[in-house]
N, C-alpha and C positions, 0 to 999 in steps of 0.2 A: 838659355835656361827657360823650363816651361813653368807657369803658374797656375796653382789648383785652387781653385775657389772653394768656399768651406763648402759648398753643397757634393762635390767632386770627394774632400774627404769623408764624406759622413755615408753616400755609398759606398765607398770603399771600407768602408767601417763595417756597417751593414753587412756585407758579402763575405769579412773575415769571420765575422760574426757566425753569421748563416753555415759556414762552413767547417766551421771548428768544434771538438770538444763529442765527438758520438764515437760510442763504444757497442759492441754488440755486447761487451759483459756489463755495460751500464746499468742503468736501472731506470726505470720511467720516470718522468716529474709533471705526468699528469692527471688529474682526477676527472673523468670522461662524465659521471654526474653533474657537475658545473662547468667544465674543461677551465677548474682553477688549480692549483697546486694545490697540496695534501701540506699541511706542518711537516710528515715524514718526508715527504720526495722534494719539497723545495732542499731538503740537505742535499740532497745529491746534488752532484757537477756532471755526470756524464747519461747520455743517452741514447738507447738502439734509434735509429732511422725508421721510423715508418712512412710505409709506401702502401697504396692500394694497387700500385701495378694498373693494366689496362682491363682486367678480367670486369671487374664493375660497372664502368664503362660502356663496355660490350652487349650485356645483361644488359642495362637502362637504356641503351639505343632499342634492344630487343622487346623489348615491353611493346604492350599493345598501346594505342593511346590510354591517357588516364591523369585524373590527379596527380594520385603515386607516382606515376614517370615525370610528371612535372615539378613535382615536388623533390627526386632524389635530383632529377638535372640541374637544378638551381642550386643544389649540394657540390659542383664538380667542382668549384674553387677552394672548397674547403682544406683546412689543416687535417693532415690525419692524426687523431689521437689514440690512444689505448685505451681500450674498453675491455672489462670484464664480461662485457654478452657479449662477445668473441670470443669462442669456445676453438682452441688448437687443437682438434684429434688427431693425434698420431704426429702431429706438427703439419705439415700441408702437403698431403701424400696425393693429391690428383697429379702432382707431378715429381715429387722427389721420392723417395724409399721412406715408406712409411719408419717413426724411429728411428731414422738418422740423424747425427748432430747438424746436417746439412737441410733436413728436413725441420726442425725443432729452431732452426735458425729463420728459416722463412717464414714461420709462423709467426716470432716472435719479428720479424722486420711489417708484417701485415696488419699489426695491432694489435693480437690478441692477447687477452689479458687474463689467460687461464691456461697453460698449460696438461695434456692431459699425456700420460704414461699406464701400457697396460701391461701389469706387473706377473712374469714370471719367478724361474728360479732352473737354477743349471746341476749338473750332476757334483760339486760342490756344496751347495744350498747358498747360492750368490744368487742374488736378485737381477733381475736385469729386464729391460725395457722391452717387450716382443707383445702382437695381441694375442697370441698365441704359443702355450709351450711347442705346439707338433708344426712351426708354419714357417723351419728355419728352409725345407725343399722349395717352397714360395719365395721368399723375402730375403736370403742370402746365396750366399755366390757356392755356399757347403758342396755341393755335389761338382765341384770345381777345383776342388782339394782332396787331400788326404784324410780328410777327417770326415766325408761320404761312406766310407767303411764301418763308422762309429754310427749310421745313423738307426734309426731303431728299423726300419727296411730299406735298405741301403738299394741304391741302383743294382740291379743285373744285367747280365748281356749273355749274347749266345753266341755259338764260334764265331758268327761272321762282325763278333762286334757292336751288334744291332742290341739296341734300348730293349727290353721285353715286357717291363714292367713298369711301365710310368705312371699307371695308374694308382699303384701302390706304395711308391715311394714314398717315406714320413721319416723326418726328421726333426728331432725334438732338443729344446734346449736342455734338459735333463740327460743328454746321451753323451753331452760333453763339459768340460772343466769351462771357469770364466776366463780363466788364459785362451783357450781356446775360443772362445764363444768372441774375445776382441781380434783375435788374426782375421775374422771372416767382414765380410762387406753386405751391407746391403743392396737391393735391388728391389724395382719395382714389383708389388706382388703380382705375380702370375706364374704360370706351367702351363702345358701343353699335353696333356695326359694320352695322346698320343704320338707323340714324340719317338723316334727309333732312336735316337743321338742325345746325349745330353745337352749340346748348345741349343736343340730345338727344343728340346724340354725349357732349358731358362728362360728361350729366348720368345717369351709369348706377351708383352707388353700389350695390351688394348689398345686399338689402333687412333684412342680417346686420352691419352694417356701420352708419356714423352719418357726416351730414356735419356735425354740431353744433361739430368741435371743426375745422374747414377753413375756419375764415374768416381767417387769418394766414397759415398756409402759406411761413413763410422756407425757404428751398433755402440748404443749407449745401454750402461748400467744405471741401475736405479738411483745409487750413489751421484753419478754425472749428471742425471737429471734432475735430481732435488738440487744441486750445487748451482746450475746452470739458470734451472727457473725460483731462483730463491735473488740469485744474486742481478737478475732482472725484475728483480719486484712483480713477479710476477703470483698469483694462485692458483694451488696443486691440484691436478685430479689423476688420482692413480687408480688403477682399476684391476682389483685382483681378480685374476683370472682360475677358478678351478681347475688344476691340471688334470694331466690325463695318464697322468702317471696314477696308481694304485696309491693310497697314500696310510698308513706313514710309508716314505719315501724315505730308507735310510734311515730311520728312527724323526724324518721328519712330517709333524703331523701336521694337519687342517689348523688346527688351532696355533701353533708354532706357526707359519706361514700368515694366519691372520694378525695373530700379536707382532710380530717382527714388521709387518708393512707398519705399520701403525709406532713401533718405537724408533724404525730407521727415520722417519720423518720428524718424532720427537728427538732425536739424538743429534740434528740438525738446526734445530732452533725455530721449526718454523710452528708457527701461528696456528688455534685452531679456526681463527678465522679465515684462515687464508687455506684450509685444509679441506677437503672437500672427496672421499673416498668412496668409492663406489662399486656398485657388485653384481651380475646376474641372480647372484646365488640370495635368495632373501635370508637367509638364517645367517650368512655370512655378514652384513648388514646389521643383523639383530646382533650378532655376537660385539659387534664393535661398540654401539650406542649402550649397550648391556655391562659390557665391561670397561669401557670409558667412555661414559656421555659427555664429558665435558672436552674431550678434544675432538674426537669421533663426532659432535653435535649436527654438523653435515653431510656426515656421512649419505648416500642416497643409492637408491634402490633401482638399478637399470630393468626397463621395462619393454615386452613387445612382444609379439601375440605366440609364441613359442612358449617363453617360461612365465606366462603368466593369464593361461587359459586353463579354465577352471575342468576337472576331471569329467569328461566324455563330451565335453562341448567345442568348439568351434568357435575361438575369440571374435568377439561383436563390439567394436568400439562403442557401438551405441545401446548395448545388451549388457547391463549389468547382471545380468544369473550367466555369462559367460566370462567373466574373472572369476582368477581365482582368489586376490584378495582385495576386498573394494577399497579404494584409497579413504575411508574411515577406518578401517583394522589396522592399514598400513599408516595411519598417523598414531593410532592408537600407540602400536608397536613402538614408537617413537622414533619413528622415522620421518623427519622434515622435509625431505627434498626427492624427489623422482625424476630418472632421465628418461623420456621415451620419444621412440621410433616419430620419428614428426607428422608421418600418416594417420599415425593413433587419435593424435589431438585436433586432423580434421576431418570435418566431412564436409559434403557438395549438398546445397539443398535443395529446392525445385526450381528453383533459377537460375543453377547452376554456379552458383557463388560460393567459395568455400567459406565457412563457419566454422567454428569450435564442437568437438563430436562430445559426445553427451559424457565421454571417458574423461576426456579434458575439464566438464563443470564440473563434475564430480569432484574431481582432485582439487580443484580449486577450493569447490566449497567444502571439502575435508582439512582445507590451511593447508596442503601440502605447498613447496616450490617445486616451478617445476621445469627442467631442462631437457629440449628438445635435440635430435640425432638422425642423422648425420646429413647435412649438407654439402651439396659440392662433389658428391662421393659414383655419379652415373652418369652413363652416355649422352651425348645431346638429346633433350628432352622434347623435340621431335617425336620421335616413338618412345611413349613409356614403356614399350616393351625389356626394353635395353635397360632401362633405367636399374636394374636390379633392387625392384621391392621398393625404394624410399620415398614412392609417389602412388603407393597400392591406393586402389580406391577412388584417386584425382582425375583421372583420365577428363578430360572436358574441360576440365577448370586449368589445365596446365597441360599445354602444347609447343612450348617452346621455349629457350633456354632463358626469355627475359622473364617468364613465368615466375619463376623463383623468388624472384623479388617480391610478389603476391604475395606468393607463400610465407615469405620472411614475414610480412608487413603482419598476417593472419595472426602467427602465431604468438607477433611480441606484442601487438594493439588490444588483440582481442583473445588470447587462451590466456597470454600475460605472462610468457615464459621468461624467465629470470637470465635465461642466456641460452646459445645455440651452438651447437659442434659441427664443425665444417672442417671437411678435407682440403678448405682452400678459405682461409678466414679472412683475406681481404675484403669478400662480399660482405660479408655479415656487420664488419670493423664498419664498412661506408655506411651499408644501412644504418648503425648504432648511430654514429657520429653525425650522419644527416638528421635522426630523430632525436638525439640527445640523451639515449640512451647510456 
């Protein structure tokens, strides 16, 4: 017979401890402000598992020498907690199917404590999770089915079977039922726009990019994702998208489409604190805070040098007669909160340091909040070339992928962004949780 000294059981206590009791439909019990528990989440018993994974890691070996790198390194023992400046976009699509329940899972195991969904609607008028109505030829398996015939330009071929149009192929959630729209699977977005063959059409992943984790691919409704990040205590950001369909669509109209996002959410129970809606389209925006400011109150106004360069000029971060609404109008308008392009809010100055661009004081000193986009979302930052767009401007200050860390560090210390969106939000959760964010 063997004997256990109490120190023998009290590890073993420990480790059962350690081990038991996490649910991925749990709910958080912690508050990343203090990292104490909340009166509401000490109720809870159950909890997702957060992990920063090794990507963080990576990044902070990568760093140049610095403070900052010494500072996040003395971070590597830490607990990971959930943070609301961990922004999920799309859930964590540098490696899963953007808007899969397999994607929207990793997000929420990486700390984030925002949830984001960008809101269609299907030939039905069901809502459902895509960032775009025309982007199911990208982002699902469709032209791999029966229901490629339904697409609004369906694949063609010529006798010998050869692709002929891959250029033009578009497929929209509009062209099919929600029955329909859940048989199909997601995949990482990409095509091949030259392509003869369909499988070379799907088969264009970025060589930066993994299809390891695309073999499930569920396509979630809007319905599954308020349930999913409600029931993880998590806050909503859904993001109505203008379609591209003529609208009214079926007697359904622009306004129909913005009220409905807005009462699906009510008709769930959740919070307008915790509600956080957001829009390219500014009137879409005003319609919300206009017609319900009190739950709509955060609603926010997606930003970037596209839809919001002022008529015959040439968006200037640093050139206010180049917007088109100066973030005084847009607080006026009563609009609180703005998401924009992360490049926007910096610039490089003769030293080559990044700072806050003159766009970013602005908004500041206008009281807006303000949330930056998208992280995590380009080629190793080596050549910004690759980068596609989310370091316009940076070149010099940011040559390599520990860079980014910088970046983070700019925009929450010194532009003061309230949270960040990352195609991969374990970086961002480490940063938070190392600065106490």
């Amino acid at each position: 017979m063997k004997y256990y000294t109490p120190l023998v059981f009290l590890i073993s206590s420990l480790m059962l401890t350690a081990c038991g009791g996490n649910s991925d439909s749990g709910k958080s019990v912690t508050n990343n402000t203090n990292n104490k528990q909340s009166s509401h989440d000490s109720q809870t018993t159950n909890s997702p598992v957060i992990t920063y994974g090794v990507r963080p890691f990576y990044l902070i070996d990568d760093m140049d020498e610095s403070p900052l790198k010494e500072e996040l390194k003395r971070c590597k023992g830490q607990i990971p907690k959930r943070t609301a400046f961990s922004i999920s976009h799309r859930g964590a699509p540098l490696q899963f199917p953007e808007h899969t329940m397999d994607s929207y899972k990793a997000g929420l195991r990486m700390g984030a404590g925002v949830m984001e969904c960008d809101v269609t609607f299907t030939k039905d008028k069901k809502l459902v999770c895509r960032h775009a109505q025309n982007d199911l030829h990208r982002t699902t398996n469709i032209l791999k089915t029966k229901l490629a015939n339904k697409c609004h330009t369906p694949p063609l071929f010529n006798t010998r079977g050869e692709l002929i149009n891959a250029k033009n192929i578009e497929c929209r959630t509009s062209d099919i039922t929600l029955a329909e729209f859940k048989t199909l699977k997601g995949k990482m977005d990409a095509r091949n726009t030259k392509a003869k063959s369909i499988d070379d059409y799907m088969n264009a992943t970025a060589n930066w990019r993994t299809d390891l984790y695309s073999q499930n691919g569920q396509l979630v409704t809007l319905d599954e994702h308020i349930r999913f990040t409600k029931n993880n205590s998590l806050r909503h950001i859904p993001e109505l998208k203008l379609p591209v369909e003529t609208l009214p669509f079926n007697g359904y109209s622009l306004n129909d489409f913005r009220l409905e996002l807005l009462n699906t959410y009510k008709n769930y129970g959740v919070k307008s604190k915790n509600f956080y809606p957001q829009s390219l389209d500014y009137e879409t925006v005003k319609f919300w805070v206009n017609n319900d400011p009190v739950f709509a109150k955060n609603a926010f106004y997606i930003i970037h040098n596209k839809n919001e360069v002022a008529t015959g000029q040439t968006f200037d971060k640093n050139n206010p007669a180049t917007w088109k609404h100066h973030p005084q109008k847009i607080r006026a308008d009563g609009i609180n909160v703005v998401a924009i392009v992360g490049y926007l809010l910096v610039s490089i100055d003769n030293n080559g340091k990044m700072v806050p661009s003159e766009y970013a004081k602005q908004a500041k000193k206008a009281g807006l909040k303000i949330i930056a986009y998208t992280l995590e979302r380009s080629a190793p930052l080596a050549n910004l070339a690759n980068s596609r767009g989310y370091y316009k401007g940076l070149k010099g200050a940011i040559n390599n992928d520990g860079d980014v860390m910088n970046y983070i560090d700019v925009l929450a210390q010194e532009v003061g962004v309230i949270g960040i969106a990352s195609d991969w939000p374990a970086t961002v959760t480490y940063y938070a949780n190392c600065k106490g964010l």
